[in-house]
Backbone of each chain as nested JSON, in Angstrom:
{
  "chains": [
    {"id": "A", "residues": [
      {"number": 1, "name": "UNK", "atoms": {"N": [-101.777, 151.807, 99.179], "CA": [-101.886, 152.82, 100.236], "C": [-103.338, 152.983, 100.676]}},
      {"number": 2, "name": "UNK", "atoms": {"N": [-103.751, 153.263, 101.662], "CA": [-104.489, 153.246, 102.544], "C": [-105.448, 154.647, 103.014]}},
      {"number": 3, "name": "UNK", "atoms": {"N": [-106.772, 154.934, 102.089], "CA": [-107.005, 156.045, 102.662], "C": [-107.721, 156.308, 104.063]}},
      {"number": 4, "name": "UNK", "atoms": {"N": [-108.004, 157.526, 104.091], "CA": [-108.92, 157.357, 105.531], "C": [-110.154, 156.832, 106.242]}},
      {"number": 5, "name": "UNK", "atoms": {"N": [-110.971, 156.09, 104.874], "CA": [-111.915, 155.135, 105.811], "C": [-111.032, 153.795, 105.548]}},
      {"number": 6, "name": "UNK", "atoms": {"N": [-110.161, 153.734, 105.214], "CA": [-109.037, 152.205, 105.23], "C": [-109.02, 152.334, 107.013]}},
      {"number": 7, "name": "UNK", "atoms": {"N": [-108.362, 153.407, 107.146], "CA": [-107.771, 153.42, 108.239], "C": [-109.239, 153.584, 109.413]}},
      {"number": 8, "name": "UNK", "atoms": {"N": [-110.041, 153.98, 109.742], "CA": [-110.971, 154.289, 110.291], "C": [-111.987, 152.29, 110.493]}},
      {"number": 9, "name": "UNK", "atoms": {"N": [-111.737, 152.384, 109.09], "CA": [-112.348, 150.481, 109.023], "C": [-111.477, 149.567, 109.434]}},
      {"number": 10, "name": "UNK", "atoms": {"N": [-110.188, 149.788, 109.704], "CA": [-109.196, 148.75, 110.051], "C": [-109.466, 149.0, 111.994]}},
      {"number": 11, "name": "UNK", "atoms": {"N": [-109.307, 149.981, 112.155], "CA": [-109.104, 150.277, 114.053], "C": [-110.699, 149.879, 114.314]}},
      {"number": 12, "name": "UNK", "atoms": {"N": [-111.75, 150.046, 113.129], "CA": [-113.033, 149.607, 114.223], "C": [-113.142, 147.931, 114.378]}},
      {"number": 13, "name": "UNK", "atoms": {"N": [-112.685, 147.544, 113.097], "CA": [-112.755, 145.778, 112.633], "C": [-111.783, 145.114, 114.163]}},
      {"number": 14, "name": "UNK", "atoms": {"N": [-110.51, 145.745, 114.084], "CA": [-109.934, 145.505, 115.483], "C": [-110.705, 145.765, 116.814]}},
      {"number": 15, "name": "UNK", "atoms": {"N": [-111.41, 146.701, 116.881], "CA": [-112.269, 146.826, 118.126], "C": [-113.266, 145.883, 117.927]}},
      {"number": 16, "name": "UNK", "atoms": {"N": [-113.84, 145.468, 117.121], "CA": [-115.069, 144.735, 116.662], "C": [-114.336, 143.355, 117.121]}},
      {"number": 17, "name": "UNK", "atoms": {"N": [-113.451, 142.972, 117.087], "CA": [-112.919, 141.556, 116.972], "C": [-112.013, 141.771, 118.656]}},
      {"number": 18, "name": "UNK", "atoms": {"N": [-111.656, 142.873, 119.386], "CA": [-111.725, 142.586, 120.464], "C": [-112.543, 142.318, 121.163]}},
      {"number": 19, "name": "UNK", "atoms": {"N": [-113.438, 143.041, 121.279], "CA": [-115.242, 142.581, 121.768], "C": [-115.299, 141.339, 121.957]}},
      {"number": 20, "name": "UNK", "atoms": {"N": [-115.459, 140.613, 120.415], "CA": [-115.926, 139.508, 120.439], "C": [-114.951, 138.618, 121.29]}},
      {"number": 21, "name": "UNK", "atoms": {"N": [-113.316, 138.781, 121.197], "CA": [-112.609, 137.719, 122.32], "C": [-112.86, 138.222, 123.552]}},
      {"number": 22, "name": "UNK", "atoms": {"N": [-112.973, 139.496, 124.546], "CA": [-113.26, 140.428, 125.394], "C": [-114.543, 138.724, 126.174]}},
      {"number": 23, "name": "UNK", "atoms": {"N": [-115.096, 139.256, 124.985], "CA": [-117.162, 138.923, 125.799], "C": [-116.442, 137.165, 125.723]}},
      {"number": 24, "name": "UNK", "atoms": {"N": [-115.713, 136.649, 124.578], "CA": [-115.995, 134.98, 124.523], "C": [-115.451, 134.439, 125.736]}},
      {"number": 25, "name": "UNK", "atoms": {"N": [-114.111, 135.761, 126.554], "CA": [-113.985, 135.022, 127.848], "C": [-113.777, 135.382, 128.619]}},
      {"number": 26, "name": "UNK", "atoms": {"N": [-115.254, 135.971, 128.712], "CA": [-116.379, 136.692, 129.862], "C": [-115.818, 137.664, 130.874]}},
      {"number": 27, "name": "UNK", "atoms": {"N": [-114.749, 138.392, 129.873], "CA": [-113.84, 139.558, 130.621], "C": [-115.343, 140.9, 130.924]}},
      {"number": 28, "name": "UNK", "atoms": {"N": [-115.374, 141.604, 132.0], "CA": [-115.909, 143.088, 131.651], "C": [-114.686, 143.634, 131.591]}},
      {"number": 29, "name": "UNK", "atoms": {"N": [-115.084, 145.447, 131.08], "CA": [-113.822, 146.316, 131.193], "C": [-113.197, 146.272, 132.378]}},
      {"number": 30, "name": "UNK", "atoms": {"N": [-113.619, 145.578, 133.255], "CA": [-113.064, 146.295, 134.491], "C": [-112.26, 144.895, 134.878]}},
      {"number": 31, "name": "UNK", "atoms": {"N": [-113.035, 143.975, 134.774], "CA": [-112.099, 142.677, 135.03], "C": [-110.688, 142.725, 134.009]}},
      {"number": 32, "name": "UNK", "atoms": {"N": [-110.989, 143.003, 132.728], "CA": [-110.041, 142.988, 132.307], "C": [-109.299, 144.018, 132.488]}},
      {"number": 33, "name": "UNK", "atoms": {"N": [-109.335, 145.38, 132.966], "CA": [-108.432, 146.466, 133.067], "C": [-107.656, 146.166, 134.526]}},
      {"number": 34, "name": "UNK", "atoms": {"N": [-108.068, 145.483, 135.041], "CA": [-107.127, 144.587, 136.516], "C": [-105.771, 143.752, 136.165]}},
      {"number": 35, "name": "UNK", "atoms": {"N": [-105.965, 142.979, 134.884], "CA": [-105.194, 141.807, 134.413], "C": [-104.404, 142.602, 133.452]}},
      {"number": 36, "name": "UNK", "atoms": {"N": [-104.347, 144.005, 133.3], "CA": [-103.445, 144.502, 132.602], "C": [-102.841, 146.011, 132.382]}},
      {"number": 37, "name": "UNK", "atoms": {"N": [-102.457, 146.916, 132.046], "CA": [-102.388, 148.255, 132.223], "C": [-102.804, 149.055, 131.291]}},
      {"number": 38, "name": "UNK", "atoms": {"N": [-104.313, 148.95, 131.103], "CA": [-104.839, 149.542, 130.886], "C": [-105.927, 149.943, 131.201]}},
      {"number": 39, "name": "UNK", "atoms": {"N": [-106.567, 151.117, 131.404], "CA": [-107.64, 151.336, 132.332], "C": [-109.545, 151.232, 131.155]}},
      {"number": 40, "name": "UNK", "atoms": {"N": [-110.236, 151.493, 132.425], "CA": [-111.724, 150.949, 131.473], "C": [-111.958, 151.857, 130.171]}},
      {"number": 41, "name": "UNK", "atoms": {"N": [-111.146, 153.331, 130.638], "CA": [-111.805, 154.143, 129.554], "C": [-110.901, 153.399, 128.03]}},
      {"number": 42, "name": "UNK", "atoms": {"N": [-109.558, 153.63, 128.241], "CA": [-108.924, 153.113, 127.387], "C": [-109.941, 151.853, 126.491]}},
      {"number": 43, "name": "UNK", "atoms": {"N": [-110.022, 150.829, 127.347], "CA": [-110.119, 149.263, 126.837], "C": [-111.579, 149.64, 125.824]}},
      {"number": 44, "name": "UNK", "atoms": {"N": [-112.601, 150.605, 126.422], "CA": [-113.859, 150.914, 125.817], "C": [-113.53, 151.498, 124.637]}},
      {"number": 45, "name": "UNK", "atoms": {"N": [-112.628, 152.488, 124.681], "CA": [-112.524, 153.24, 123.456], "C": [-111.609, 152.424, 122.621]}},
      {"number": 46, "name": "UNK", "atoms": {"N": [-110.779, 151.267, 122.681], "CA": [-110.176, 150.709, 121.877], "C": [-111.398, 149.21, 121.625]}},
      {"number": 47, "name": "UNK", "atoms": {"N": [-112.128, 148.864, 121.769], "CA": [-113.69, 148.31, 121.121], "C": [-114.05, 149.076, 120.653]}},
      {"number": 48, "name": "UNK", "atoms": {"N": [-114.421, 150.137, 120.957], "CA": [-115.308, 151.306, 119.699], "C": [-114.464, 151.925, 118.558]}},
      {"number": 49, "name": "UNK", "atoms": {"N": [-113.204, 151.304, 118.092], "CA": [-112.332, 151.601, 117.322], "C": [-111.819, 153.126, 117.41]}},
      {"number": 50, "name": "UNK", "atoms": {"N": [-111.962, 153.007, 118.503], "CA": [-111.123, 155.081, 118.708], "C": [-110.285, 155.232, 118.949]}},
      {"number": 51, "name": "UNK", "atoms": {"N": [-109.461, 154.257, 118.972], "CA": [-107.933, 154.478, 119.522], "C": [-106.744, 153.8, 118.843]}},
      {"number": 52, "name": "UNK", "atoms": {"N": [-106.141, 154.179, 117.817], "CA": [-104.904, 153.902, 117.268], "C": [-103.977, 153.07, 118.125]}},
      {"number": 53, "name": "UNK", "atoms": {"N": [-104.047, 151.756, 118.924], "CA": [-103.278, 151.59, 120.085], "C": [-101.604, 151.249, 118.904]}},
      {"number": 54, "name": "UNK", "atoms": {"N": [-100.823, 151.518, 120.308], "CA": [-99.184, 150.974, 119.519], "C": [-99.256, 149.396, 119.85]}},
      {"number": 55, "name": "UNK", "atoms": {"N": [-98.197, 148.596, 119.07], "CA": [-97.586, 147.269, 119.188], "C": [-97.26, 147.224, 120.9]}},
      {"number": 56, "name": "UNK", "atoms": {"N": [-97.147, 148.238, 121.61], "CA": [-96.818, 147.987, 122.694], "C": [-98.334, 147.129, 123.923]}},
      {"number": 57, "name": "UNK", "atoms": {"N": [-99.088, 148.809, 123.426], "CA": [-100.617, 148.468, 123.899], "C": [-101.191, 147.137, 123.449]}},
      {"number": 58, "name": "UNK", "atoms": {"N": [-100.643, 146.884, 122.388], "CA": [-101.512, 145.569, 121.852], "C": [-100.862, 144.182, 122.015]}},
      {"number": 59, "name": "UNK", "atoms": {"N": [-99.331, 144.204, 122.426], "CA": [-99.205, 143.369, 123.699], "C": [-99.586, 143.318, 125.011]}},
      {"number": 60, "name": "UNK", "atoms": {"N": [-100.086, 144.114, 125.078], "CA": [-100.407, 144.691, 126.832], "C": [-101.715, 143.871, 126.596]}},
      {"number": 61, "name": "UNK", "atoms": {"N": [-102.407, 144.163, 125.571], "CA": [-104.015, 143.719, 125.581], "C": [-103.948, 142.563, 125.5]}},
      {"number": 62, "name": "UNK", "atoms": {"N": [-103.02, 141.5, 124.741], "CA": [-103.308, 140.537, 124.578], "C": [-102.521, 139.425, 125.632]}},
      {"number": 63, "name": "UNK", "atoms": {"N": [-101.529, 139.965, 126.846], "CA": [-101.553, 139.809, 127.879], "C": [-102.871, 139.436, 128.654]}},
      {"number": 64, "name": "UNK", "atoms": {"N": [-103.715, 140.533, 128.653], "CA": [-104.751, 140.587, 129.75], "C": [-105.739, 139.78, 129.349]}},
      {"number": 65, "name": "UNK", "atoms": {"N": [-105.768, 139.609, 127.981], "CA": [-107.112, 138.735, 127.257], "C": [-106.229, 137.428, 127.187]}},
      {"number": 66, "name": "UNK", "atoms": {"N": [-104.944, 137.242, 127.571], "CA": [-104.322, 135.597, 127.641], "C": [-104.546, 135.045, 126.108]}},
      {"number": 67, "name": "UNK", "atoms": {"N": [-104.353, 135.757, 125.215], "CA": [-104.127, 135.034, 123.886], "C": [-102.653, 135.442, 122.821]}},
      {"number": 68, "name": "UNK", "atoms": {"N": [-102.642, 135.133, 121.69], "CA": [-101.278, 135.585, 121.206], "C": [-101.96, 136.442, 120.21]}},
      {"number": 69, "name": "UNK", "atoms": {"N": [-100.904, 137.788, 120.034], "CA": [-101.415, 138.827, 119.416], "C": [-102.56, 138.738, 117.846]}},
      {"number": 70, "name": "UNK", "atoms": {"N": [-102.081, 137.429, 117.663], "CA": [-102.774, 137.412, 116.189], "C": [-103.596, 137.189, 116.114]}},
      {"number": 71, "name": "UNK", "atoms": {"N": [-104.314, 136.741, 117.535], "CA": [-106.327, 136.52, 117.466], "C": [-106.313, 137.87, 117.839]}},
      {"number": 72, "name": "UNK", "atoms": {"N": [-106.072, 138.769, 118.198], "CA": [-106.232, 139.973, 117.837], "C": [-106.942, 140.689, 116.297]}},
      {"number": 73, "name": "UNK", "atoms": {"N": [-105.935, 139.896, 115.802], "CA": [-106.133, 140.486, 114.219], "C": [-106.831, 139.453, 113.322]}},
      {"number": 74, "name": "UNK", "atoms": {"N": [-107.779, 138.782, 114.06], "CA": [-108.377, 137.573, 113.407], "C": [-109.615, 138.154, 112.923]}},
      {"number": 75, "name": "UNK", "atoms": {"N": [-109.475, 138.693, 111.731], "CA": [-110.712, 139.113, 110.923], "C": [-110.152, 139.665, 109.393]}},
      {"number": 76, "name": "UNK", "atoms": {"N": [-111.497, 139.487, 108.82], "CA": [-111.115, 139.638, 107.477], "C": [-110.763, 140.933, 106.89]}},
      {"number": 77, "name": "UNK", "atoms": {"N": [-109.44, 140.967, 105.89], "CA": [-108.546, 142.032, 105.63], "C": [-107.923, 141.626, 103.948]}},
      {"number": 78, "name": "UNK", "atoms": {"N": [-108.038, 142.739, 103.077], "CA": [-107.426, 142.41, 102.077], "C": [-106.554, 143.56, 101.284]}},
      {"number": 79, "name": "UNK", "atoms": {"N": [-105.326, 143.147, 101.883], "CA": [-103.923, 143.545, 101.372], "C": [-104.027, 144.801, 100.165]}}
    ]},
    {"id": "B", "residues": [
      {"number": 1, "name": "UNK", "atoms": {"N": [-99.013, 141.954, 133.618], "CA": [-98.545, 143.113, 133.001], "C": [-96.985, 142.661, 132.518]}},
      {"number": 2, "name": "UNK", "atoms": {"N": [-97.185, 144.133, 131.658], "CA": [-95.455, 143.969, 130.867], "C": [-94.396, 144.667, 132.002]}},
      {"number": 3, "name": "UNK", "atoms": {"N": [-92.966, 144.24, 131.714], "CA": [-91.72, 145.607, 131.865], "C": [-91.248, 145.972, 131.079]}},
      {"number": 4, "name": "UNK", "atoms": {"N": [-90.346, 146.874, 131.28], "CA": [-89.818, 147.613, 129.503], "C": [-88.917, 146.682, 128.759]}},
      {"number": 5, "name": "UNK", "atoms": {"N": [-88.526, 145.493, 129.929], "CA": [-87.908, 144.478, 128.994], "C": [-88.968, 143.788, 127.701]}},
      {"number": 6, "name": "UNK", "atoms": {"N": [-89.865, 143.25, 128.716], "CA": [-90.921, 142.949, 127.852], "C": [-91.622, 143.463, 126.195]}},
      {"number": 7, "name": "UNK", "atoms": {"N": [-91.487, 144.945, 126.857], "CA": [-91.583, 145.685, 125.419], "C": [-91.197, 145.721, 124.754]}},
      {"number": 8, "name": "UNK", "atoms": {"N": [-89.729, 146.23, 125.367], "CA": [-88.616, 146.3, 124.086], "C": [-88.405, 144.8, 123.108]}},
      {"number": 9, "name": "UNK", "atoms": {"N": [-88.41, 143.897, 123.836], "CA": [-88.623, 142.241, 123.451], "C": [-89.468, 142.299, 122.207]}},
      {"number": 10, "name": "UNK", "atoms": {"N": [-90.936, 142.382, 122.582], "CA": [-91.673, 142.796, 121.75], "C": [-91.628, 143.322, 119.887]}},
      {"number": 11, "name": "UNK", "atoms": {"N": [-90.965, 144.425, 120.711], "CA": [-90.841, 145.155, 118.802], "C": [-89.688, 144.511, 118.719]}},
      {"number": 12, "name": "UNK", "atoms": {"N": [-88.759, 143.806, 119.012], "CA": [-87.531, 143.244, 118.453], "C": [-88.255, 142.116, 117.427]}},
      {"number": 13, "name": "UNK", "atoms": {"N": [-88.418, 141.616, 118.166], "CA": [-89.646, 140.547, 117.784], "C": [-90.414, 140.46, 116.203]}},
      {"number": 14, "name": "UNK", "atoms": {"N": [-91.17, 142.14, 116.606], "CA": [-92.258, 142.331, 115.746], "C": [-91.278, 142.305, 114.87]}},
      {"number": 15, "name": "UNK", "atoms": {"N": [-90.053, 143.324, 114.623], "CA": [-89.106, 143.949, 113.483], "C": [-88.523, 142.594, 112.752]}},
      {"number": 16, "name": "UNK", "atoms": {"N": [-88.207, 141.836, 113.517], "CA": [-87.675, 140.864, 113.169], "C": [-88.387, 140.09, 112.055]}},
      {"number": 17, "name": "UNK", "atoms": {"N": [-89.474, 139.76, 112.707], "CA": [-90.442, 139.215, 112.143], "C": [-90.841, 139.321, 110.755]}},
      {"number": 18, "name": "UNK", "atoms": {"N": [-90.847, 141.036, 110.692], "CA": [-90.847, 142.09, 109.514], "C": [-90.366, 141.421, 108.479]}},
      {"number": 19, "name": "UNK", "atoms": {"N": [-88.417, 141.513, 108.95], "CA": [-87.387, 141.728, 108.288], "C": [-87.463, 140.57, 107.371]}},
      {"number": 20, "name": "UNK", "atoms": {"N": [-88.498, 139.308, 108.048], "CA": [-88.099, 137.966, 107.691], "C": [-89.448, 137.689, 106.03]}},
      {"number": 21, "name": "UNK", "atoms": {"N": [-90.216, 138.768, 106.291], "CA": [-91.468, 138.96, 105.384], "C": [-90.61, 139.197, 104.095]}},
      {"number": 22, "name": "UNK", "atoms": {"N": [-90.244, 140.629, 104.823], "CA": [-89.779, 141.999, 103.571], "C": [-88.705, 140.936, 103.02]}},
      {"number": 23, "name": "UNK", "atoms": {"N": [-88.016, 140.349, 103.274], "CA": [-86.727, 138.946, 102.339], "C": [-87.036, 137.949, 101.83]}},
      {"number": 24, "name": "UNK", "atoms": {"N": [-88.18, 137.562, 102.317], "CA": [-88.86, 136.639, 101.812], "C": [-89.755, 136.957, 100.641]}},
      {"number": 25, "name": "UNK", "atoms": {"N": [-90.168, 138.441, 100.543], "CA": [-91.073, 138.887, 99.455], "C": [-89.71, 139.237, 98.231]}},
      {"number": 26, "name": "UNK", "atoms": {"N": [-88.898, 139.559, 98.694], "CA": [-88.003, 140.223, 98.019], "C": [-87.834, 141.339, 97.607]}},
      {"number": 27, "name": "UNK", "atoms": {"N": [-88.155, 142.338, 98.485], "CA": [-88.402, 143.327, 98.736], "C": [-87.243, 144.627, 99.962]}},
      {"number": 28, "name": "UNK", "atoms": {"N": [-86.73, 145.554, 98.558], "CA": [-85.923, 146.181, 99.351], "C": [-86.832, 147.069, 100.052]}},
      {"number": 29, "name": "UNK", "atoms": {"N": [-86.046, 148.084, 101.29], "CA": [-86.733, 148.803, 101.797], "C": [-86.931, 150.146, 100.844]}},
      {"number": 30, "name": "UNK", "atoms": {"N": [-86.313, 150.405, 99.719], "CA": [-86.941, 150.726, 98.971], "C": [-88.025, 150.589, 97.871]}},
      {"number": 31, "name": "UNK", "atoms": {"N": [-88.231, 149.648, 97.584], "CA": [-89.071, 149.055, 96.659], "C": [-90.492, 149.002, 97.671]}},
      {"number": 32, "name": "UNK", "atoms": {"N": [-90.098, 148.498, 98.781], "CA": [-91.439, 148.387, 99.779], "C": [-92.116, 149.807, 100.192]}},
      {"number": 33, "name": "UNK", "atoms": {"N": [-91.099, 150.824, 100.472], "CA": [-91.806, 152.374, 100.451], "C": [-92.255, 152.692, 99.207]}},
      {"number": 34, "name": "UNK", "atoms": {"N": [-92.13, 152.166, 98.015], "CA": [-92.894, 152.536, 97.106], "C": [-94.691, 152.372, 96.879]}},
      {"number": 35, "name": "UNK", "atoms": {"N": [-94.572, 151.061, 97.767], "CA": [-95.514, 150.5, 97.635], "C": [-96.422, 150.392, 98.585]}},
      {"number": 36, "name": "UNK", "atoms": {"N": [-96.341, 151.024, 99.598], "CA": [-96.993, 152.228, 100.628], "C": [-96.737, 152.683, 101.407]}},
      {"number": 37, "name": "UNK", "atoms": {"N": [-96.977, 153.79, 102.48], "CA": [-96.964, 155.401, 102.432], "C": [-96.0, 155.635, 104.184]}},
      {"number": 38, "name": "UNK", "atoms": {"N": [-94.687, 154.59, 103.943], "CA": [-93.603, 154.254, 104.447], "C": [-92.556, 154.652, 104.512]}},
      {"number": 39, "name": "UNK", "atoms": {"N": [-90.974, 155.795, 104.463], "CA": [-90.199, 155.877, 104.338], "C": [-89.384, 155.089, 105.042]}},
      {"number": 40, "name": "UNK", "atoms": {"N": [-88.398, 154.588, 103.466], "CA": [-86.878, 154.179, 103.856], "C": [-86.283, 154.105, 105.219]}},
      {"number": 41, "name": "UNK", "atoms": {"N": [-86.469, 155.098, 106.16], "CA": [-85.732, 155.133, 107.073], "C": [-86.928, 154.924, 108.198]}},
      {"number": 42, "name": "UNK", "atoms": {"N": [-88.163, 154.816, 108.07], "CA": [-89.326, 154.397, 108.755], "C": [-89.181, 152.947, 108.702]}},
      {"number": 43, "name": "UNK", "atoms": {"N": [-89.04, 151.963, 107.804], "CA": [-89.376, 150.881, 107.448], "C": [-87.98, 150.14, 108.189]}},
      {"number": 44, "name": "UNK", "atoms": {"N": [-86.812, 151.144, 108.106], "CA": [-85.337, 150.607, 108.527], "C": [-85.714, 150.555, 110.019]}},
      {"number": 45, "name": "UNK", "atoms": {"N": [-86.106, 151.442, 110.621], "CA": [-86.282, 151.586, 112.044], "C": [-87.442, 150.715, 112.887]}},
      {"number": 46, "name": "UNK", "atoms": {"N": [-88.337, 150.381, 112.303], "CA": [-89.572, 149.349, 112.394], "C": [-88.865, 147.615, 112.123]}},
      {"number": 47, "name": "UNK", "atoms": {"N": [-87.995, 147.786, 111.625], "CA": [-86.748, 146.217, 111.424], "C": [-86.455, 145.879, 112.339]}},
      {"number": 48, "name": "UNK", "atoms": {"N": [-85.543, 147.12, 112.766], "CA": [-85.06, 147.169, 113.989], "C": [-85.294, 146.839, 115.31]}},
      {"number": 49, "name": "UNK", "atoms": {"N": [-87.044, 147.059, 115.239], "CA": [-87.47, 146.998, 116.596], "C": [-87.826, 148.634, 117.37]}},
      {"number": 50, "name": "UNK", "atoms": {"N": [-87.197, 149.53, 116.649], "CA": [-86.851, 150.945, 117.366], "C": [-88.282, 151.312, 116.78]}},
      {"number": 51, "name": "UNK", "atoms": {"N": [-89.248, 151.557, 116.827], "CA": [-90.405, 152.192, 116.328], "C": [-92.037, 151.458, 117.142]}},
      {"number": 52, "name": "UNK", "atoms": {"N": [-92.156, 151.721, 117.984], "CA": [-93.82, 151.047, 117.915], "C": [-94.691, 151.624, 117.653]}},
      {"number": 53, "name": "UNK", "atoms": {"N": [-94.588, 151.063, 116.323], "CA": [-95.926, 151.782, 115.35], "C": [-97.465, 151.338, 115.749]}},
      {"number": 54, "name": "UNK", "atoms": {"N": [-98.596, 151.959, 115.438], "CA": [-99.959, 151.842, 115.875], "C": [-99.973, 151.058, 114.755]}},
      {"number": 55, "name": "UNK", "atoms": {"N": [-101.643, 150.712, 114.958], "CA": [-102.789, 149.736, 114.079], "C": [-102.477, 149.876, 112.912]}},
      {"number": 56, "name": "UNK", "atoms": {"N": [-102.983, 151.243, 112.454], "CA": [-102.828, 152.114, 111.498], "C": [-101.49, 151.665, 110.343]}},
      {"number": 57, "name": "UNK", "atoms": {"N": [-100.525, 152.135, 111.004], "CA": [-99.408, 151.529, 110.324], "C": [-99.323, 150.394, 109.872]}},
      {"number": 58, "name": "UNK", "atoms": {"N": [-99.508, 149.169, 110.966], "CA": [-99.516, 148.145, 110.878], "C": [-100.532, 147.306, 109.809]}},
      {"number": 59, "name": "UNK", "atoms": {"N": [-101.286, 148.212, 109.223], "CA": [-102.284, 148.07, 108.02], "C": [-101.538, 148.345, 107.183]}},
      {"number": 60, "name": "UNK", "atoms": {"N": [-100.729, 149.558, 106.962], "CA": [-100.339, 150.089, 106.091], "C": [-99.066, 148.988, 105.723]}},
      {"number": 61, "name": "UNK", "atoms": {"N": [-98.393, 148.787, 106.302], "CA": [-97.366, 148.18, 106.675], "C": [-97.805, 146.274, 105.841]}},
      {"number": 62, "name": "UNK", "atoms": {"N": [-99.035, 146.067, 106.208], "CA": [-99.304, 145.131, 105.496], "C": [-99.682, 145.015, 104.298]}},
      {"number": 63, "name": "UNK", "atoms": {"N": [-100.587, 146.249, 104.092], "CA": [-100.848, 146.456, 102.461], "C": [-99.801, 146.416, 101.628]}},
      {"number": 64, "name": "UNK", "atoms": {"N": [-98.681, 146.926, 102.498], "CA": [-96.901, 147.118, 101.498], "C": [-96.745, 145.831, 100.967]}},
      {"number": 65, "name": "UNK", "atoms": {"N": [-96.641, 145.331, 101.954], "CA": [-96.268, 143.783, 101.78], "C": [-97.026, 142.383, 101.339]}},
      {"number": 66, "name": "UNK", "atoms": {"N": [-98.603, 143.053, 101.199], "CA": [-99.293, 142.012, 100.443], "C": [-99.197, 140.745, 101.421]}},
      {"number": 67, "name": "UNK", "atoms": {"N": [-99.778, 141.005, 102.92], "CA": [-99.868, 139.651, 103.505], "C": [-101.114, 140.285, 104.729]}},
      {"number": 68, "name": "UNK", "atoms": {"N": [-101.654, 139.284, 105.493], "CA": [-102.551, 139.751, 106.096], "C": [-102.129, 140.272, 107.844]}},
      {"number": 69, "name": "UNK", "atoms": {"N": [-101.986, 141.751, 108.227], "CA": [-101.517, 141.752, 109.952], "C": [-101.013, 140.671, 110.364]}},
      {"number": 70, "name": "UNK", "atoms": {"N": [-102.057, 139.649, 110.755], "CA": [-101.497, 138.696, 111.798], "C": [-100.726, 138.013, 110.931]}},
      {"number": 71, "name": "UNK", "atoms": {"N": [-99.856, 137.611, 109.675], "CA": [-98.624, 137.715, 109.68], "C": [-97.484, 137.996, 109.828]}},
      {"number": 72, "name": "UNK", "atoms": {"N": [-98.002, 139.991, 110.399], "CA": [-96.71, 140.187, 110.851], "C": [-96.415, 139.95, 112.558]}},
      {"number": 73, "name": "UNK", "atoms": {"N": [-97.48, 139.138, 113.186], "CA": [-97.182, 138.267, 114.354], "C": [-96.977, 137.308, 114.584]}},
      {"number": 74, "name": "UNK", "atoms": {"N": [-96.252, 136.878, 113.487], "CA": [-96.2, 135.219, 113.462], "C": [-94.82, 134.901, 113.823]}},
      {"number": 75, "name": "UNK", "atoms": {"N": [-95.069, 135.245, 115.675], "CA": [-93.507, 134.929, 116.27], "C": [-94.398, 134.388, 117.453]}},
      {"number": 76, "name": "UNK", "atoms": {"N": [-93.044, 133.691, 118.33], "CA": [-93.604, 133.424, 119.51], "C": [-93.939, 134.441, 120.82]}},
      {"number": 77, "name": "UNK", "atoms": {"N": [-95.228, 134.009, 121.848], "CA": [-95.579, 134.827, 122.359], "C": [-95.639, 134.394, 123.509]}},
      {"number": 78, "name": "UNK", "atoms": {"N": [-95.794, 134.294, 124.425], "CA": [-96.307, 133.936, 126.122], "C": [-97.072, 135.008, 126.254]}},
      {"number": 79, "name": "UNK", "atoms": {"N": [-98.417, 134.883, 126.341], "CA": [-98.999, 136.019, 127.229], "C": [-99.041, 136.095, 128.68]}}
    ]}
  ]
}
């Protein structure tokens, strides 16, 4: 089980690792908030790990960033 | 962008996906709420598809199961 900097270190590592696919293909917030439904404030605050997004949002994101959900979650994590 | 087909697709997907972990670990949905901070009828409904759970969960959800997130996306995707 998972306490609260589990959870606080898991949503920023995900923002941290959107960034990095975000910038590798050369999306801004705004280009990318065009290619999908979500708007700039959203996309910023889900990089700065502030936002709990659902399985829904995080198909939505990985729509707009054109990859499959699991480079999403491509960073290191231990069970 | 998505439609609600899309979505709903989605967590069928994700649940599925789940269902195919949690049997493969050998793991009832009780034995797996033991093992983090999940109820029985949370874990039944997330199978299903009926639940889109956040990040958060989806950590939690992996810690249960002793595998890393992007395992539990290891379905097909079209973005």
């Amino acid at each position: 089980m998972q306490n609260e900097k589990d959870k606080v270190d898991f949503l920023i590592q995900f923002g941290s690792n959107f960034g990095k696919i975000r910038k590798m293909k050369n999306l801004s917030f705004r280009a990318l908030s065009q290619k999908c439904d979500l708007d700039y404030a959203d996309l910023n605050k889900i990089e700065k790990g502030k936002r709990n997004i659902t399985l829904t949002t995080i198909a939505e994101l990985a729509r707009g960033l054109n990859v499959h959900p699991k480079e999403l979650f491509d960073f290191d994590f231990t069970p």
